[in-house]
Backbone bond lengths (Angstrom), bond angles and torsions (degrees), N, CA, C in turn:
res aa  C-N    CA-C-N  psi(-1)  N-CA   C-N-CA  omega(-1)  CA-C   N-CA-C  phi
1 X - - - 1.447 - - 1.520 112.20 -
2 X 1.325 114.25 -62.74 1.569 123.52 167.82 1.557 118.18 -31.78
3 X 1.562 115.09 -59.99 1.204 132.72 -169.94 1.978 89.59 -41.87
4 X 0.979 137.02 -62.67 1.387 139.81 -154.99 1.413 106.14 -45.98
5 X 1.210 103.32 -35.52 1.711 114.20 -177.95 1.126 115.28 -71.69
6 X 1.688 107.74 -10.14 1.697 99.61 170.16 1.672 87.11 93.46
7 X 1.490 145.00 37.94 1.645 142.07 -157.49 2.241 64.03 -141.38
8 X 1.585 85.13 157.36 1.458 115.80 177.06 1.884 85.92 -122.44
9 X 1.387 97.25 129.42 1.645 110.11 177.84 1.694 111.15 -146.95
10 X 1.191 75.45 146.28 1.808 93.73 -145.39 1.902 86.06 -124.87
11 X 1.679 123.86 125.81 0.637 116.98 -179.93 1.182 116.84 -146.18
12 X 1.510 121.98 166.42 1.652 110.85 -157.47 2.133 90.61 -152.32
13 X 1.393 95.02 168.63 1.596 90.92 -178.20 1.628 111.79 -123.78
14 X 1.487 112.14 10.22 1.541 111.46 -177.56 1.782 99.03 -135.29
15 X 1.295 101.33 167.83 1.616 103.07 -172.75 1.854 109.83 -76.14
16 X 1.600 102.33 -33.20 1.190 109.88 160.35 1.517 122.75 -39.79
17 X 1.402 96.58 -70.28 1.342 100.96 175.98 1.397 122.23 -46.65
18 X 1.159 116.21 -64.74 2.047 111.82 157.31 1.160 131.12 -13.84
19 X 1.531 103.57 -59.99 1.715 106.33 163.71 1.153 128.05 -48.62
20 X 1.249 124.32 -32.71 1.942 148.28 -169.51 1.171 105.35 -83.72
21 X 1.610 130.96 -37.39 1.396 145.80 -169.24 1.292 97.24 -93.92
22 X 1.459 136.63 -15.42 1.600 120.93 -173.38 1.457 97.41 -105.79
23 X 1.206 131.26 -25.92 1.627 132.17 154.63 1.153 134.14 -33.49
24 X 1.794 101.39 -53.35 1.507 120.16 167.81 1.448 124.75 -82.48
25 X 1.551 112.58 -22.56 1.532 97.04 -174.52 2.001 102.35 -122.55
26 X 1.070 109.22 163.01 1.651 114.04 177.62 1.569 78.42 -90.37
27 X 1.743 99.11 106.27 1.636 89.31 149.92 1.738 105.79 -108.32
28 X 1.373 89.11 -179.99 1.382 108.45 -178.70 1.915 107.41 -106.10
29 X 1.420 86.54 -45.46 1.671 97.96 -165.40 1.882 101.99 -136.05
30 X 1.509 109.93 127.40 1.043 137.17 152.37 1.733 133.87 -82.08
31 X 1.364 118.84 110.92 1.347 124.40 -179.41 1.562 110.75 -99.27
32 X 1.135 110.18 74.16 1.624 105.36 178.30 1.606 118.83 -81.53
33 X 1.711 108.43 135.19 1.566 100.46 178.56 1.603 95.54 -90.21
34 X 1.323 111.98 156.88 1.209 109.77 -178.38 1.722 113.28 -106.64
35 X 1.594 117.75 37.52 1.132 131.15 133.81 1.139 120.20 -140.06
36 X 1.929 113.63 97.12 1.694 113.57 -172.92 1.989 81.92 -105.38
37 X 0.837 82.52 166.90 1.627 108.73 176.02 1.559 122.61 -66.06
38 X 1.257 122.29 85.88 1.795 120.23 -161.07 1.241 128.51 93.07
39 X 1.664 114.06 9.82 1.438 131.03 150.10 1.280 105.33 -169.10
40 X 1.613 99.18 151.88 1.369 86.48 164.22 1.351 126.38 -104.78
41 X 1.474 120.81 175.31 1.428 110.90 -169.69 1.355 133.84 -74.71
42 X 1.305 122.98 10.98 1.641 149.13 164.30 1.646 93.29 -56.85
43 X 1.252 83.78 -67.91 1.860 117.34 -157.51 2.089 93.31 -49.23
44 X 1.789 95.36 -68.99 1.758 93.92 -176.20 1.320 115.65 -47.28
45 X 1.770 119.66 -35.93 1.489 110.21 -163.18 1.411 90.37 -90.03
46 X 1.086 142.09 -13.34 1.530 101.85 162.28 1.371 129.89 -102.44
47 X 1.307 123.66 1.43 1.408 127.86 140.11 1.831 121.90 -80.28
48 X 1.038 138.11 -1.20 1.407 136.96 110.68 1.653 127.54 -34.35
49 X 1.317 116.79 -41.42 1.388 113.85 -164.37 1.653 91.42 -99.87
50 X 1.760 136.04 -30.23 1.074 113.78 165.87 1.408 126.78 -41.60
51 X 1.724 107.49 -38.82 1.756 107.73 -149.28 2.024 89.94 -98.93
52 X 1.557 123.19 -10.49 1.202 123.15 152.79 1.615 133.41 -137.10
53 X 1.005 115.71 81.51 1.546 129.71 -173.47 1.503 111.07 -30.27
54 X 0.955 108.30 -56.62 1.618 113.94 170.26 1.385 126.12 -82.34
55 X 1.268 123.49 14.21 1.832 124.38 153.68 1.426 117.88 -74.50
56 X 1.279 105.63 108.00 1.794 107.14 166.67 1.753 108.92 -62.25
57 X 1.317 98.30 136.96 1.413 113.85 -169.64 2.280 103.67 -118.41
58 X 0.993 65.85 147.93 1.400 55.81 -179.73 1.827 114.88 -162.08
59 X 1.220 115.12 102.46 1.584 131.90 -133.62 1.604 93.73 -79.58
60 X 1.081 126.27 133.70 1.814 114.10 163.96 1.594 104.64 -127.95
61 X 1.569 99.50 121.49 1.488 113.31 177.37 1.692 103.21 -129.11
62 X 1.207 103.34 153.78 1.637 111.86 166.94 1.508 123.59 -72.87
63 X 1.647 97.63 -23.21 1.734 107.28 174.84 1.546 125.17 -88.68
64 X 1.132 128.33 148.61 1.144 139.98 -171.38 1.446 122.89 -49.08
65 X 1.292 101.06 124.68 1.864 100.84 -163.60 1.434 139.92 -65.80
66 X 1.924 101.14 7.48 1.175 97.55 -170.20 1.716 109.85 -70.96
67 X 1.132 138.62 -30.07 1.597 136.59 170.76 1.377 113.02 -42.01
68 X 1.515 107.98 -43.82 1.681 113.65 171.04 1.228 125.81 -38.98
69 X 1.368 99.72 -49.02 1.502 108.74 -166.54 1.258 101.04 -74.04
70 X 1.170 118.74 -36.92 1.743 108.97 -168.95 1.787 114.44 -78.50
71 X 1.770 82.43 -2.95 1.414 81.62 -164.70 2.053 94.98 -102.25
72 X 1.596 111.90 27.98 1.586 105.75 -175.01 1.665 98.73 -67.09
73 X 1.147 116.63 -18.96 1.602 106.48 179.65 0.982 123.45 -24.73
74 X 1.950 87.85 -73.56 2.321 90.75 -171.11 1.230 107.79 -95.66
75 X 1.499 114.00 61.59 1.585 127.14 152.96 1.410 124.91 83.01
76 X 1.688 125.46 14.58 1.474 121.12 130.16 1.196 117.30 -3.13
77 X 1.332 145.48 105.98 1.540 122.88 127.81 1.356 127.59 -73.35
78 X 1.033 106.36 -49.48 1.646 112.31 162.54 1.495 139.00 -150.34
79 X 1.120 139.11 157.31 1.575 144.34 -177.58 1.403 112.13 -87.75
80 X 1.354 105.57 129.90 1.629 114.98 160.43 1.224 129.28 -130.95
81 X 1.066 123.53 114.51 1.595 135.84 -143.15 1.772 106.47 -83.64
82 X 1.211 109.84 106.74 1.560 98.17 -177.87 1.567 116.03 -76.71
83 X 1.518 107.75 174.10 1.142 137.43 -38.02 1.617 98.72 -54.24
84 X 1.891 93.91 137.58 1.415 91.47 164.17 1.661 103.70 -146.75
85 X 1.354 89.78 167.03 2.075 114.64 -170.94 1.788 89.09 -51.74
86 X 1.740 104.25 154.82 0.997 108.46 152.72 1.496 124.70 -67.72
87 X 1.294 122.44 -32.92 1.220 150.78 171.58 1.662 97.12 -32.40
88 X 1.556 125.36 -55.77 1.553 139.36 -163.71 1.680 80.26 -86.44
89 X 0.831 138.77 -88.33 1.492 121.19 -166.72 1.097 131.09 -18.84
90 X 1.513 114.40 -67.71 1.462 117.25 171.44 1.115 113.04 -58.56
91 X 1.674 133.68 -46.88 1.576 117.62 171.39 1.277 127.45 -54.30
92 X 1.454 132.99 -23.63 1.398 143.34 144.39 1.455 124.98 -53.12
93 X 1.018 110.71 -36.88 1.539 111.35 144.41 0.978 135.65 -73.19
94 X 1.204 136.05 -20.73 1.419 133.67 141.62 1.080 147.94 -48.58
95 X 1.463 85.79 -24.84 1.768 111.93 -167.56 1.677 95.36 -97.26
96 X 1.345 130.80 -5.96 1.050 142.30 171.72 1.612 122.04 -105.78
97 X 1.464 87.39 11.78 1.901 104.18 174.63 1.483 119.50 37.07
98 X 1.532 105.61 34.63 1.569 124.06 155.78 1.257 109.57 -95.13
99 X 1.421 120.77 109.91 1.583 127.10 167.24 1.577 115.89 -80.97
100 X 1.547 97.65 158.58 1.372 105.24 165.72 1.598 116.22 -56.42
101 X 1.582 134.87 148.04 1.419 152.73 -161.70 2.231 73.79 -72.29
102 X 1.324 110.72 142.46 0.986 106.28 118.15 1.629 163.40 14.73
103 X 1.152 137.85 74.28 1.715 116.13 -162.48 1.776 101.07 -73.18
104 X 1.461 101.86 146.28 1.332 114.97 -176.68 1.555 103.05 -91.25
């Protein structure tokens, strides 16, 4: 979905893996589901946000967001409620004043 915007996205299916992928690439923005396989996504985005302080994180669960919020500590920026439109993504990213890359 991202890729269209002209964004390079790099993606992985375990929380492990997340950690390994934020080592190797300068991200900007993190999409964590908040059930990956061998952590959960509370747990990755805030060991993500230790090893980069400045990555917007942004958690997507099917369950109700009040845990989120309490959980903005270890580096939530924001909730996205699955299933949701691409349409709600990118406006949440916007609203988080991360633009699309550039066209090359």
């Amino acid at each position: 979905m991202l890729t269209v915007d002209g964004n390079r996205v790099v993606g992985t299916s375990s929380g492990e893996g997340a950690l390994t992928v934020i080592e190797q690439w300068d991200a900007d923005l993190a999409l964590v589901a908040s059930d990956l396989p061998g952590a959960s996504g509370i747990e990755v985005a805030r060991r993500l946000r230790e090893r980069n302080p400045d990555l917007l994180v942004i958690l997507m669960s099917d369950e109700v967001p009040g845990p989120v919020v309490r959980e903005r500590s270890i580096g939530v920026n924001a909730y996205l409620a699955k299933p949701f439109r691409f349409e709600s993504l990118r406006a949440l990213i916007e609203s988080l004043q991360l633009t699309p890359a550039p066209a090359e």
